[in-house]
C-alpha positions in Angstrom: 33.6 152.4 -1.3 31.8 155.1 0.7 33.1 158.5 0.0 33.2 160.8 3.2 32.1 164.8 2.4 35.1 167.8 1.9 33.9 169.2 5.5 32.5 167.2 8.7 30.5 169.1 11.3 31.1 168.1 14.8 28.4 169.3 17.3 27.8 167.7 21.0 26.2 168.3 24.4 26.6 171.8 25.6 27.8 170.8 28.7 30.9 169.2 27.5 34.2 170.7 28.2 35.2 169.4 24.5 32.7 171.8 23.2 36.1 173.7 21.7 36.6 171.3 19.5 33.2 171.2 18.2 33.2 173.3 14.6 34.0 172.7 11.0 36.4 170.0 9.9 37.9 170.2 6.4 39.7 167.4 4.7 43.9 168.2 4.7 44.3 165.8 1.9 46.5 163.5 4.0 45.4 159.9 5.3 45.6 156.9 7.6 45.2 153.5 6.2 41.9 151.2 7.6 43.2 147.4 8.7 42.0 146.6 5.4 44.8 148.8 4.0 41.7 151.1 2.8 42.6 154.9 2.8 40.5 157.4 5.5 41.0 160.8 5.3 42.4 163.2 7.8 39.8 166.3 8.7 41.3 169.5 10.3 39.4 172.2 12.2 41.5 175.0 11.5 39.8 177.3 14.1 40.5 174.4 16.6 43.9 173.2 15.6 42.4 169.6 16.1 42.3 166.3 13.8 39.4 164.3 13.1 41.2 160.9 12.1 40.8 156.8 12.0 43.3 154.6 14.2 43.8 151.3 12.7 44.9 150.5 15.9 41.8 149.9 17.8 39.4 150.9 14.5 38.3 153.9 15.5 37.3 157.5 14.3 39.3 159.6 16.8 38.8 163.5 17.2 42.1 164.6 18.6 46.1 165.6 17.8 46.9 162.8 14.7 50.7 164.3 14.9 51.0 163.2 18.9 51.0 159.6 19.2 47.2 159.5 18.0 46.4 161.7 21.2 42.5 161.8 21.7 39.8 162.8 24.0 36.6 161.8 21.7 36.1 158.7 20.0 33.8 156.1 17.8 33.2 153.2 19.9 36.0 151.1 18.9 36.2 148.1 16.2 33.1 148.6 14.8 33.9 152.0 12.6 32.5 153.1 9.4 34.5 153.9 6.7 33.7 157.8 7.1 32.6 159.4 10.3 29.1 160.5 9.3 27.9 157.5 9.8 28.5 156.8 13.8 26.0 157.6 16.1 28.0 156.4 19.3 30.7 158.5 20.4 32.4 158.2 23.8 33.9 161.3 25.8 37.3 161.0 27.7 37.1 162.6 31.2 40.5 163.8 32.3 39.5 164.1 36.5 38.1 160.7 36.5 40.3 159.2 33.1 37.5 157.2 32.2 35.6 157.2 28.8 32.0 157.7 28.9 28.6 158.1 26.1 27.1 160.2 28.3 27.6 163.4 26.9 26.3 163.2 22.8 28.5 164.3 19.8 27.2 164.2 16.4 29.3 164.0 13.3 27.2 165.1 9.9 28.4 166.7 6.6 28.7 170.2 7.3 26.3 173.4 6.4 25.8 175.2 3.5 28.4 178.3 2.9 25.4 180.9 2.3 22.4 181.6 2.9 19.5 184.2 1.3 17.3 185.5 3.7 13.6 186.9 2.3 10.8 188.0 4.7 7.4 189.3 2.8 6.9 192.6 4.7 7.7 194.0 8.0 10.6 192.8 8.1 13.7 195.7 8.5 15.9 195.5 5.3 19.6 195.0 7.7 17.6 191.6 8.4 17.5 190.6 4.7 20.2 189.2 2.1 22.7 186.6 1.9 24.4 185.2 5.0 27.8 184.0 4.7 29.4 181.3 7.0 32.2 182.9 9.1 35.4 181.0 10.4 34.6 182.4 13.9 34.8 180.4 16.9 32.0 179.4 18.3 30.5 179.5 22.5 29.0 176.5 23.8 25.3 178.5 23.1 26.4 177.7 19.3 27.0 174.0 20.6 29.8 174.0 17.5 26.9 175.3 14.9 28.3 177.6 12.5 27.4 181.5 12.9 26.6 183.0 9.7 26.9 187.0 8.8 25.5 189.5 6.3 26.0 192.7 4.4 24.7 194.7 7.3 26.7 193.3 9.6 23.6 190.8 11.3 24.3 187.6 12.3 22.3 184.2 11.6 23.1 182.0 14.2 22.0 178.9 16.9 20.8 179.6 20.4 20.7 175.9 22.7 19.1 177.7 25.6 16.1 177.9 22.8 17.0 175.6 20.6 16.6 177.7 17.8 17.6 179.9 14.9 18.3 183.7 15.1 18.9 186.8 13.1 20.5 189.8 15.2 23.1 192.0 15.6 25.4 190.2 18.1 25.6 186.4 18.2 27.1 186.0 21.7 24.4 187.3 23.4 20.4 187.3 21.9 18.8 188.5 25.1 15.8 191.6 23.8 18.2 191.4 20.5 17.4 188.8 17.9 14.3 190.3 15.7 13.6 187.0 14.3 13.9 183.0 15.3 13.5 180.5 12.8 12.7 176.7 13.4 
C-alpha cells in the first residue's frame, strides 16, 4: 500500500480565486475509509483552516471543509483517485458565479518543501544574505502561488516570485520590485 508524505503542498494557477487555500497541508492523524474500506488520511492547512480529504462517495481527493457535509471547491477528477494525492495530475476547480466545475485553472499536489535551507555565495555576496532559511507558517499572496516563504537570522526572506517565475532572497517578500539582491533558478 502506497504511503502518502506527513505534509502535502498544494500550489495552482495564480489567477485562481482558491489561491487561499493553496499552502502547507499536514496530516491531523484522522481518516476516511477508501470503498475498499482502505484508510486515507485527512491533511489540514492550519494557516487556511481547510481539509485536504478522500470521499468514498464519488472517489475523490477533495480540498475543502471534511466537518461540513464534505463541502468542496477543488477536486481529483472523480472515480479514478489514487490512494494518496501526490499522485493526481488532474484537478477540477468549482466556480461559484457560474456553479460549474472546470480543469482550466491547474493545481498541483506534491510532498511539501524542505524546513531549512543554508544559503552560501563565494564572494560579493552581503553577509544578511547568507545562513540558514527557515520555513515560516505565514500566509502566502497569490505572487507565492501557495510556495512557502522562507526567513533567516537577519531577518531576509527566501521566497517565489510568478511574475518571474523565480527564486528570491530580500528583505520583504510581498513586494521584490529594486529589492531582492539575488534570484535563483
Amino acid at each position: 500500500e502506497e504511503v502518502c508524505p506527513d505534509e502535502i503542498f498544494i500550489s495552482g494557477h495564480p489567477e485562481s480565486f482558491h489561491y487561499t487555500d493553496f499552502g502547507i497541508y499536514k496530516q491531523t492523524g484522522e481518516y476516511t475509509k477508501s470503498i475498499d474500506e482502505e484508510l486515507r488520511p485527512i491533511f489540514r492547512c492550519w494557516k487556511c483552516g481547510h481539509d485536504l480529504f478522500y470521499s468514498s462517495e464519488d472517489q475523490a481527493w477533495h480540498i475543502g471543509t471534511v466537518d461540513k457535509l464534505y463541502k468542496s471547491w477543488m477536486k481529483s477528477t472523480p472515480y479514478r483517485a489514487p490512494p494518496c494525492p501526490t499522485r493526481i495530475d488532474d484537478w477540477t476547480t468549482y466556480f461559484p458565479k457560474t456553479k460549474t466545475w472546470s480543469n482550466s485553472l491547474w493545481v498541483r499536489a506534491k510532498s511539501a518543501c524542505r524546513g531549512a535551507y543554508r544559503i552560501h555565495a563565494s564572494e560579493n555576496v552581503p553577509e544578511q544574505y547568507l545562513g540558514e532559511y527557515s520555513r515560516l507558517d505565514t500566509q502566502v499572496s497569490r505572487h507565492q502561488v501557495g510556495r512557502p516563504i522562507y526567513r533567516n537570522e537577519h531577518g531576509m526572506f527566501l521566497y517565489y516570485w510568478n511574475e518571474t517565475q523565480d527564486w528570491h532572497i530580500g528583505p520583504q517578500y510581498a513586494n521584490p520590485s529594486g529589492d531582492s539582491y539575488a534570484q535563483l533558478r
